[in-house]
N, C-alpha and C positions, 0 to 999 in steps of 0.2 A: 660226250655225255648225252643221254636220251632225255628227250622234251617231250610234254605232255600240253597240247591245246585243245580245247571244248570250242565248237560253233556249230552255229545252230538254225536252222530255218525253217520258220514256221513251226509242228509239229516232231518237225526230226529230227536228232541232232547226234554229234559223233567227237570223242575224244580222238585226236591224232595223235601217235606218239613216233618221235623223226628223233635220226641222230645221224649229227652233222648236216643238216639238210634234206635228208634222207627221212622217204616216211618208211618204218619198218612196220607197223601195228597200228590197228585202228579199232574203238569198242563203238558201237551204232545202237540207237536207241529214237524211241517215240513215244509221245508221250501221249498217257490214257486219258488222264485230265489234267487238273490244276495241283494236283499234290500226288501224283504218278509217275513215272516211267517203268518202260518196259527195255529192257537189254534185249537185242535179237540178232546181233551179230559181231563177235569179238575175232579177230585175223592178226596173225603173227607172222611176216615173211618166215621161209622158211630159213634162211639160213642164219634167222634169228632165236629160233623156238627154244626153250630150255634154260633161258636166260630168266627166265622168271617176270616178263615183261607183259604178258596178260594182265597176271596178278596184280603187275603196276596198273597196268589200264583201269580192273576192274576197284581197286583200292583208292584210283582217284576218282570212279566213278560215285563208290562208297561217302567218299568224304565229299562232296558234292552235295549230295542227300543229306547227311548230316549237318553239314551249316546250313544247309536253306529249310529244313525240314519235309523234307520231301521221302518218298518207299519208292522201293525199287521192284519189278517182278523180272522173272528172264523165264526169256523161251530160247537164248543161246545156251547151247548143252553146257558148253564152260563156265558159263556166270549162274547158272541154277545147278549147276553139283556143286561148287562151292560154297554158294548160298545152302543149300539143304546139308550139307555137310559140314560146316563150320558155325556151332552158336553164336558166335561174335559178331556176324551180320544179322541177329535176329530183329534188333532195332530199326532197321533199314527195307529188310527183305519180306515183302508181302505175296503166298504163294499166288499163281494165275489164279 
């Protein structure tokens, strides 16, 4: 079963998502101010992709934002087509 951890230091910080001990995907982010982030780099091993496991990254990055009250921007091409293409992050997603 794949695991999703947030750490973070200083300004930058990155969800890791591992299964079995194994990291397979990572979503990276920095942060603009006090109530920002920027998404800029989301990775899927390859011989993980298709599994829908971004999605996971980006959905925990999501709800993240959401409890703390925080917006998200992305200069990662996968987390800003998703964002600019699905309403349902409107709440979250603030364009660059």
């Amino acid at each position: 079963m794949a695991n999703i951890e947030r750490t973070e230091k200083e300004l930058n910080g990155r969800w890791t998502l591992t299964e079995d001990g194994e990291e397979i995907g990572k979503m990276q982010y920095y942060w603009l101010n006090e109530s920002k982030f920027n998404i800029f780099s989301t990775e899927v091993k390859k011989e993980f992709e298709d599994k829908g496991y971004a999605t996971d990254l980006l959905n925990t990055a999501v709800k993240y934002a959401r409890d703390h009250q925080k917006k998200i921007s992305a200069t990662c091409s996968f987390a800003k087509d998703v964002f600019e293409n699905d309403a349902s992050y409107n709440d979250v997603y603030e364009k660059n």
